[in-house]
N, C-alpha and C positions, 0 to 999 in steps of 0.2 A: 583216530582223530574224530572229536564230535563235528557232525555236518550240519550245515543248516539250510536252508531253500536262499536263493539268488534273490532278489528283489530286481526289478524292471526300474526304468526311470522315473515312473511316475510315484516309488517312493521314495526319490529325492526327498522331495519334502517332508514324509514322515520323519527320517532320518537325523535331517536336519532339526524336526521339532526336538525328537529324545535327546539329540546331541546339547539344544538350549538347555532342554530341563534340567537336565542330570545334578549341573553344577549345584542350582539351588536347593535340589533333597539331599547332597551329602553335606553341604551347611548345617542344613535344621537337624537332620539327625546326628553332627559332630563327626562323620567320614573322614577322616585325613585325606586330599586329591592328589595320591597317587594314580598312576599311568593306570594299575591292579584293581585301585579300588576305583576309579572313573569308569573304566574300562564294566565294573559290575554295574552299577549305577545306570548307563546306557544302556544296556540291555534290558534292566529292570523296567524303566520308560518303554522303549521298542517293544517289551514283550517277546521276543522273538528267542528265548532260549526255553525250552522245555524246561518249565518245573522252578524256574528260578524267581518267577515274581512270585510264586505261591511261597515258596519258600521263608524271603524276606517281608511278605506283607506276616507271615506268623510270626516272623522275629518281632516286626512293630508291634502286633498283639498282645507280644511279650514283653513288650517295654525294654527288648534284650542291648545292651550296650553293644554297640560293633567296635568290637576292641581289635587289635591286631590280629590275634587268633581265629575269631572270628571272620574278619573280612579272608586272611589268607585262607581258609577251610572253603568259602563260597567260590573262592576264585578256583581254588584245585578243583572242586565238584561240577562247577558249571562251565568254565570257562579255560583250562590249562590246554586247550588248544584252538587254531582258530585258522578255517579254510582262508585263500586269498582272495577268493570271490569276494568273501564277507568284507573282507578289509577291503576290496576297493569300493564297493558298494558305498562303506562309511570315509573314504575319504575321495568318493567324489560329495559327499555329503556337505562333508567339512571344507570342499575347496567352492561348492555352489554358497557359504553361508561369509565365506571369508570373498567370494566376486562381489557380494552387495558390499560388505563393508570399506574395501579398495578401493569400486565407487563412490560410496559417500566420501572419503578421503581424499579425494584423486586435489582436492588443492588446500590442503589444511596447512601446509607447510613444511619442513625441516621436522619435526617430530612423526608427522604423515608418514612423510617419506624411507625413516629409518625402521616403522612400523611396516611399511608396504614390505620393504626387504625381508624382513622380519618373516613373514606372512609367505613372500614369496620362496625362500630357501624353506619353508615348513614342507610347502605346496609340493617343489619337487625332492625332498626326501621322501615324501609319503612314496612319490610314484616307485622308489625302488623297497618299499618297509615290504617287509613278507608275511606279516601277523599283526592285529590291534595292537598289540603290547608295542610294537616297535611304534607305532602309530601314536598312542597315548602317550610313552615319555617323551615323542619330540611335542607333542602339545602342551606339555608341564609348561615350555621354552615361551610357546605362543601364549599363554595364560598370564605366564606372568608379564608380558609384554602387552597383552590387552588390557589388561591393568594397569598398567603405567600408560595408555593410551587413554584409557576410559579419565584418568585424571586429569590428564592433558587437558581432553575433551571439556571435563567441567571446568576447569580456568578459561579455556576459551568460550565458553558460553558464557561464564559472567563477564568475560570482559567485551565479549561481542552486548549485551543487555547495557553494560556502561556504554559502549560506542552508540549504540543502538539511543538512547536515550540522549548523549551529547547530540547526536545528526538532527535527533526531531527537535530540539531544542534551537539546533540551528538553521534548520529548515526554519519556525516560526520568526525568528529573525530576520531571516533574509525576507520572508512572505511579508513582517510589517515594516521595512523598508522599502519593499517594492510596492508595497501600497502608499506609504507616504511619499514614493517618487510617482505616483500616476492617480494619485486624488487628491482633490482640495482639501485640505484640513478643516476647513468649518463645516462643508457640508458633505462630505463624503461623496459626491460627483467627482467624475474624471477633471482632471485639470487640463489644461489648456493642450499641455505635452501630448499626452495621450491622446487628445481630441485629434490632433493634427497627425499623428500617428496611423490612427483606425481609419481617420478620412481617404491617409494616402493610399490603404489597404484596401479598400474598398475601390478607390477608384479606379485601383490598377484593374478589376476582377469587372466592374460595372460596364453595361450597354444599356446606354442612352434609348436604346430604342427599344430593348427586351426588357433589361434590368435596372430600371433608371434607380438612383438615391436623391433624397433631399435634404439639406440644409435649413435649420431655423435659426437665426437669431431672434434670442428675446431678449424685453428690457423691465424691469420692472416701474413703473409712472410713478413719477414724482415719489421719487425716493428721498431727496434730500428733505421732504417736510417729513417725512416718519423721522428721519435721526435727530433734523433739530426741534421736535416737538415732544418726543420719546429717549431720545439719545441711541447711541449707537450699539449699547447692549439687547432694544429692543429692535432695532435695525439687523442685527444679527440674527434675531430669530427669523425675521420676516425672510429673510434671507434664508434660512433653512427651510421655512417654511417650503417656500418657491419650489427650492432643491426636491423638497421631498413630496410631491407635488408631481413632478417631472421623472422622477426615481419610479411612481408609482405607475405613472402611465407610459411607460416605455416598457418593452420587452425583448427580448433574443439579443440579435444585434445589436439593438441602437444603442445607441450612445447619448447621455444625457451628460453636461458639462456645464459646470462653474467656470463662463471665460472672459471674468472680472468685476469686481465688483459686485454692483449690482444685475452684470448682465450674464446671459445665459445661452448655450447652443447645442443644439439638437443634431444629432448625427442619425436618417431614419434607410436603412440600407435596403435596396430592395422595394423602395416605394416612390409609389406617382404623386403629381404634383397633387391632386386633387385629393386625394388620403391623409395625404399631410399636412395638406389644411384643414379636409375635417378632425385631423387627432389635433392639430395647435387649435383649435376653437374649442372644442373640449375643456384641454387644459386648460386656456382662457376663463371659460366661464367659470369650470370648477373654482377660480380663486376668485374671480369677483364675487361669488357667490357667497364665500367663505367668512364668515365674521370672526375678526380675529381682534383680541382682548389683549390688555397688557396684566401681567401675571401679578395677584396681592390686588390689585385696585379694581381687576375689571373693567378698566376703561378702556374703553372702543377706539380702536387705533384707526378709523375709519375705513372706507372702502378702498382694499388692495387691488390695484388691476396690472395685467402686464400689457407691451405691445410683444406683437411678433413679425417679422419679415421670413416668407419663405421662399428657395429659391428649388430647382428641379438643374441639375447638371445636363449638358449639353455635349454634344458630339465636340470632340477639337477644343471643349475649354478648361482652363489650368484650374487648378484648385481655388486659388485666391481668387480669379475673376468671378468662380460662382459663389465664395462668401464676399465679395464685393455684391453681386446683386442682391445675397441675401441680408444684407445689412444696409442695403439701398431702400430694399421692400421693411424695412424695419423702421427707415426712419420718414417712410411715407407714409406707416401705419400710426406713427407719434405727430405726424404734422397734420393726420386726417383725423384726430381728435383722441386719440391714443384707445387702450382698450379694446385692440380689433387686430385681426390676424391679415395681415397682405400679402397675396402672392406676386412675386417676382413677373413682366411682363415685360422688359428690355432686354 
């Protein structure tokens, strides 16, 4: 009986490499995958048979055809017996190469499944095989069954690539519904909903005395001469204008809102009264400042200003009583000559 040396655990992994490769060099060189001729193939990868890779790398030299005659003459010379070390050696090989693919499988389905068995009745025949060759023809069984897996496999990849492509399809759908349910449509600010939403969010989380938030109403001054002296296509822009204006000087949290009309509200989390007066005077002036032109003519739609009322939340008060003061401080800042920023003092 030819012998061969034991292999330790740690060349599982070799093992398992020649076991991959084998398949593809009796392809390219035309091998029929018998149990006989896989069985030579393996070893030629491994290396681990005296004399045999020297052997067939001259056959390649020689362009020699591996005709039946052929493969059966290597198998008698190198291979016609086989200690059971060796053989378990190679089918703990092939049961460490068959635990990855299990797992990957472990929820593919009905086809998985009949494949897992598959793999599993392979697993424990090997433990009672007494020689590679008993080994090799039950793998003829597994071969052809990873093959009809490996198919399996590609239908479900492209139908997972279809799925895959419906969901993000529908993912953008839901995303621009749920954007037209929680912004204005002309200016892309949060709408009213949402305002009242983040407010109640905050308030719940907010101290008055650590972490105060404030509230701004604004309004934009004499709006009705822009629409009836422009019309209300240019009343729209000014209107966006505003928004984006408001868009540009807010960050993190806040919240900037279209909440009607011509008017507008500031959600600023995390901030004192006196901060958010200097950011709404800011944005103030930034628009007075701002020359704004009607589009094709150039004509000067005059000086846009806004008012703002700000208010700072308080220990014990509801949400509505503090946009009641901030909309109180809004219309003291339109009766105190408009174009100025009021903080809240009741």
């Amino acid at each position: 009986m030819a012998q061969s040396s034991v292999k330790t655990d740690s060349g599982i992994d070799e093992s398992t490499t020649a076991l991959r490769l084998a398949l593809p060099l009796m392809t390219r060189h035309k091998v029929p995958t018998t149990p006989e001729n896989y069985a030579i193939w393996f070893h030629y990868v491994a290396n681990d048979r005296p004399g045999l890779k020297q052997y067939i790398d001259r056959l390649l030299e020689q362009e020699t055809q591996f005709t039946a005659e052929i493969n059966d003459q290597i198998h008698r010379q190198f291979l016609s017996e086989c200690d059971l070390q060796q053989a378990e050696q190679v089918r703990k090989s092939i049961a460490s190469s068959l635990t990855e693919v299990t797992t990957a499988l472990r929820h593919t389905g009905g086809e998985a499944d009949r494949y897992r068995k598959s793999l599993g009745a392979f697993d424990a025949s090997c433990d009672s095989a007494e020689s590679l060759s008993d080994i090799y023809g039950l793998l003829s069984t597994v071969l052809e069954d990873t093959h009809s897996m490996q198919q399996t496999m590609e239908q479900m990849q492209q139908e997972f690539i279809a799925k895959s492509k419906d969901m993000e399809k529908l993912k953008q759908e839901l995303e621009q519904v749920r954007k037209q349910a929680t912004t204005d449509a002309l200016t892309g600010l949060f709408n009213r909903t949402t305002f009242f939403n983040r407010m109640e969010e905050i308030d719940t989380v907010s101290d008055p005395m650590s972490n105060p938030y404030c509230v701004a109403m604004l309004d934009i001054d004499q709006f009705k001469r822009v629409n009836d002296n422009f019309g209300h296509l240019v009343g729209d822009k000014v209107i966006r204008f505003v928004a984006d204006t408001l868009r540009q000087s807010t960050k993190g949290q806040d919240c900037a809102t279209r909440y009607g009309g011509e008017e507008y509200a500031l959600l600023l989390p995390n901030t004192r009264l006196e901060n958010a007066v200097t950011l709404c005077d800011r944005i103030r002036e930034h628009i007075a400042k701002t020359a704004l032109v009607k589009t094709g003519t150039r004509e000067s739609l005059g000086q846009i200003t806004i008012s703002i009322g700000v208010a700072q939340n308080r220990t014990g008060e509801g949400r509505m009583d503090l946009l009641a003061r901030a909309d109180k401080a809004l219309y003291q800042a339109k009766k105190s000559g408009r174009d100025r920023v009021t903080a809240s003092t009741g």
